[in-house]
C-alpha positions as CSV (number, residue, x, y, z in Angstrom):
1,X,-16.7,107.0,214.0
2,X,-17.2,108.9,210.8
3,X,-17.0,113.0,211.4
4,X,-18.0,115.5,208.4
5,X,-15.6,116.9,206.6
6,X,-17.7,119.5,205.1
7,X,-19.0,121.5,206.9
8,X,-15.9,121.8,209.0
9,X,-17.6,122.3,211.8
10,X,-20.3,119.2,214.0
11,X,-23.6,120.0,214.4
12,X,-24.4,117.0,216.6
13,X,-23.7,113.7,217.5
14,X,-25.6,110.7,216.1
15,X,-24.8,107.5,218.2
16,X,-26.3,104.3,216.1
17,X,-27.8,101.4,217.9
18,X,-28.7,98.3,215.9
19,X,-31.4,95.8,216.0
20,X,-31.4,92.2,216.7
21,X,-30.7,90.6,213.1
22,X,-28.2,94.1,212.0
23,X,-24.6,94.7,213.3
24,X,-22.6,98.3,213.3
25,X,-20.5,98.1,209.4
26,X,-23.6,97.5,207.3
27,X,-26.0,99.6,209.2
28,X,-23.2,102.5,209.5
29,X,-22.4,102.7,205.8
30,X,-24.7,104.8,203.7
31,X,-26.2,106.5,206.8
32,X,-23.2,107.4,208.9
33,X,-22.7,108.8,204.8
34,X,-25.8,111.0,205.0
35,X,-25.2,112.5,208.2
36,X,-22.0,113.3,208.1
37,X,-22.6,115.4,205.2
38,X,-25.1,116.9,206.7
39,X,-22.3,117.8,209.7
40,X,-23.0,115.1,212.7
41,X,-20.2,113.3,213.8
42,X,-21.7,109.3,213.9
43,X,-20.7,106.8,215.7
44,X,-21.9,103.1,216.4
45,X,-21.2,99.5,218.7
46,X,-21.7,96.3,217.8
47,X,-23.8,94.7,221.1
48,X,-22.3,91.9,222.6
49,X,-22.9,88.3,220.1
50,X,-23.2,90.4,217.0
51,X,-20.8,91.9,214.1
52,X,-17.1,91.8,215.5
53,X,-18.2,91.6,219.1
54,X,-17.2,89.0,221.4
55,X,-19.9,86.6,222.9
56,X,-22.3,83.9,221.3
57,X,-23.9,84.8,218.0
58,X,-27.2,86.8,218.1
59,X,-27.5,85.8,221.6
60,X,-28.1,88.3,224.5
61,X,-28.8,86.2,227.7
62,X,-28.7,89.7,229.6
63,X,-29.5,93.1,227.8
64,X,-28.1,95.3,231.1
65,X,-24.4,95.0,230.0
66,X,-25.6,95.5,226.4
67,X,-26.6,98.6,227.8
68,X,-23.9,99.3,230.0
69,X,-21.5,99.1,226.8
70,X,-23.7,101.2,225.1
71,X,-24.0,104.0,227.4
72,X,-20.1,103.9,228.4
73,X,-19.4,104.1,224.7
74,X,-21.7,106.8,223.5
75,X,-20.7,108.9,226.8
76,X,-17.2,108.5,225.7
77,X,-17.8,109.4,222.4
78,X,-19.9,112.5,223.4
79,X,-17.5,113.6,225.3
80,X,-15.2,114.4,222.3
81,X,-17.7,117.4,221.5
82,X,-18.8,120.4,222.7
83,X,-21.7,119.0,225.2
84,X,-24.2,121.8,224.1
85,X,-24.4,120.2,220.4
86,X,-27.2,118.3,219.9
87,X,-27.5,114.3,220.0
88,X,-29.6,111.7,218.9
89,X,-29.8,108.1,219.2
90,X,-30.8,106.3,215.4
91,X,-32.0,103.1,216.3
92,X,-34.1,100.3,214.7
93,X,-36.2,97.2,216.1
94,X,-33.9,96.3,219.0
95,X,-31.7,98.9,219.4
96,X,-35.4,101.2,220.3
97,X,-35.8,99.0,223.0
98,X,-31.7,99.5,224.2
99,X,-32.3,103.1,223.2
100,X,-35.0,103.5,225.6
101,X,-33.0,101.6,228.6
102,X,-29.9,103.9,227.5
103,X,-32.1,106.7,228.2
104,X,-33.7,105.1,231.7
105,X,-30.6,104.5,232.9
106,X,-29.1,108.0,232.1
107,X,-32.4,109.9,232.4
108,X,-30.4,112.5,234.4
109,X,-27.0,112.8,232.6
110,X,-28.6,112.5,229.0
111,X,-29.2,115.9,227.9
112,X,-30.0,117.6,224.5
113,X,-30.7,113.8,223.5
114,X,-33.2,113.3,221.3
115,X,-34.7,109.5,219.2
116,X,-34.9,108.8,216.2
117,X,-36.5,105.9,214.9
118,X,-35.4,104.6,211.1
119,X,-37.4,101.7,210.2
């Protein structure tokens, strides 16, 4: 999780969801960077087979507990801000497609969540 320093105080969470051939400490680098200065507290999980995950190497034989982790993590990490503050999901290639599940299966409990698409 990287949380701005200045301006003291979040402006929104940004929850980062990579795609198939990415993994969370390359993708979170320079952006979790930008936005953080720009006041949202960022966070990202590496999916199950990729980065320091457990599981076979870029292999996903079932995307639901991909999702699963996803939406228990970002909830968690939500829930460490005022719940009025905006959010966004930052995704690229497959983390749209996990994104959009994310949403499915929370379409009732996601509020103020907004998409944002960086490739």
């Amino acid at each position: 999780m990287v949380a701005p320093t200045t301006p003291a105080t979040v402006t929104g969470t940004l929850a980062l969801v990579h795609g198939f051939t990415g993994e969370s400490s390359w993708f979170l680098q320079l952006t979790t960077i930008y936005f953080a200065k720009a006041g949202f507290a960022t966070c990202a999980i590496d999916h199950q087979g990729y980065g320091f995950s457990d599981g076979l190497i870029a292999h996903i034989p079932d995307i639901n507990p991909v999702v699963d982790d996803c939406i228990a993590f970002f909830i968690e990490f939500r829930s460490r801000f005022d719940p009025s503050l905006p959010s966004f999901l930052y995704f690229e290639s497959l983390g749209g497609a996990i994104a959009l599940l994310i949403t499915l299966h929370c379409r009732d409990s996601l509020k103020n969540v907004s998409f944002v698409n960086r490739a």
